[in-house]
C-alpha positions, 0 to 999 in steps of 0.5 A: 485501549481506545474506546473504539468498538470495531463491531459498531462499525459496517463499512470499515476501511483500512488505509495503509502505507509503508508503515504497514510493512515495515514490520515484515522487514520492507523498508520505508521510503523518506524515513530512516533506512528508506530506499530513497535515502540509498537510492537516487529515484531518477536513476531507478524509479521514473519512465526517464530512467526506464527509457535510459537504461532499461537493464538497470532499472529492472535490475534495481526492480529485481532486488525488490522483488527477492527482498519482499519475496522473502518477507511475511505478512506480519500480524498488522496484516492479518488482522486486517484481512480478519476483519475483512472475513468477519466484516465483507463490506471492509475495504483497503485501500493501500499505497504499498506495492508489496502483495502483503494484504493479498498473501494474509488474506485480504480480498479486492484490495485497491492498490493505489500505486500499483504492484510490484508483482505485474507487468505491463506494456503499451500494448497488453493490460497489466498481468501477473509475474512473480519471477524473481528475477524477472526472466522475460523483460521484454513484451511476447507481442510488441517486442517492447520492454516490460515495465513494473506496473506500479506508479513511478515518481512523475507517473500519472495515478491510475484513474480507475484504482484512485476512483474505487479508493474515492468512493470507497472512503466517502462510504466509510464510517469508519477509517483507519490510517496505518503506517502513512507518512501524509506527504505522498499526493493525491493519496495523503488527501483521500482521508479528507473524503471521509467526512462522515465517517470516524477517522483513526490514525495508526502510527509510531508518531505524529505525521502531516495530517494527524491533525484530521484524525479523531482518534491518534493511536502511537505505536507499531502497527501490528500490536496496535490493531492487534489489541484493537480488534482483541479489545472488542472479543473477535 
């Protein structure tokens, strides 16, 4: 299909995006049928808001919750977590919020932008919630309300999950970019730390950034790696 031999390779990182997901039935969030496209970010998706009316945004935060609770890690998903069982020393490095690498099986995944499934407050560290919807929205210790614990629009990145991701990259030899749009910063440029290291970009059609990749594979993410890590007899 590709020419690209997965076993040639030890240290493998698979970049995801949106893209990645949308196959479990999460929409995207720029293309069509995206949740900004629907929704306004200021009024649902910043800590102004959150300030605002906090109610509202969790209430926003709650309907997330119940559609991805519902949905499946789909085939792209597990052939990532297949190679991180036959290959230890594969990384993933994803911008999705979703918890589906962790439900297929993957380990030590870095979430750039957080997870829809923690919350967190000025006062305690992050820790897991699954509640849908969320039952206690107001921290036991402060009194203050949670909040996601993901990277809201006009948030600051989360140093130590930018850093990992970072070194990570830069000790790839191969890298694989599925379901990214490219116009997501800083993490459309992580790719670029990769100078060493083969560069595969997995997606329906061409992006912003296309042009750095070696190799451009068009088409959906779960028949793609599927027939790659089948092409190579694992």
């Amino acid at each position: 299909m590709s020419g690209i031999d997965l076993k040639s390779f030890d240290r493998i990182v698979f970049f995801t995006g949106a893209g990645l997901s949308v196959e479990s039935g999460i929409p995207t969030y720029r293309g069509d049928g995206g949740i900004w496209r629907e929704y306004d970010y200021q009024e649902y998706a910043c800590q102004r808001a959150f300030d605002r009316d906090p109610e509202r945004v969790w209430g926003f935060h709650d309907l997330r919750r119940a559609r991805v609770g519902e949905a499946q890690p789909n085939a792209g998903h597990e052939v990532v977590a297949d190679v991180q069982r036959v290959k230890p020393a594969t990384r993933v490095v994803t911008q999705n919020i979703d918890g589906l690498h962790q439900r297929a099986g993957a380990t030590d995944v870095i979430e750039l932008h957080g997870s829809l499934w923690r919350v967190r407050c000025g006062c305690t560290p992050a820790r897991e919630n699954t509640e849908v919807p969320l039952l206690t929205r107001q921290c036991d210790r402060c009194g203050d309300y949670l909040r996601p614990d993901i990277v809201w629009f006009e948030d600051p990145m989360n140093h130590a999950a930018l850093d990992a991701a970072m070194e990570a990259i830069r000790n790839a030899d191969l890298l694989v970019s599925i379901g990214t749009s490219g116009v997501v910063y800083p993490a459309a440029e992580l790719p670029r730390l990769a100078r060493s290291a083969t560069l595969v970009e997995i997606n329906p059609e061409d992006t912003a950034v296309s042009q750095w990749y070696e190799h451009r594979l068009r088409g959906p993410a779960s028949e793609v790696l599927t027939s790659l890590w089948k092409e190579v007899g694992a």
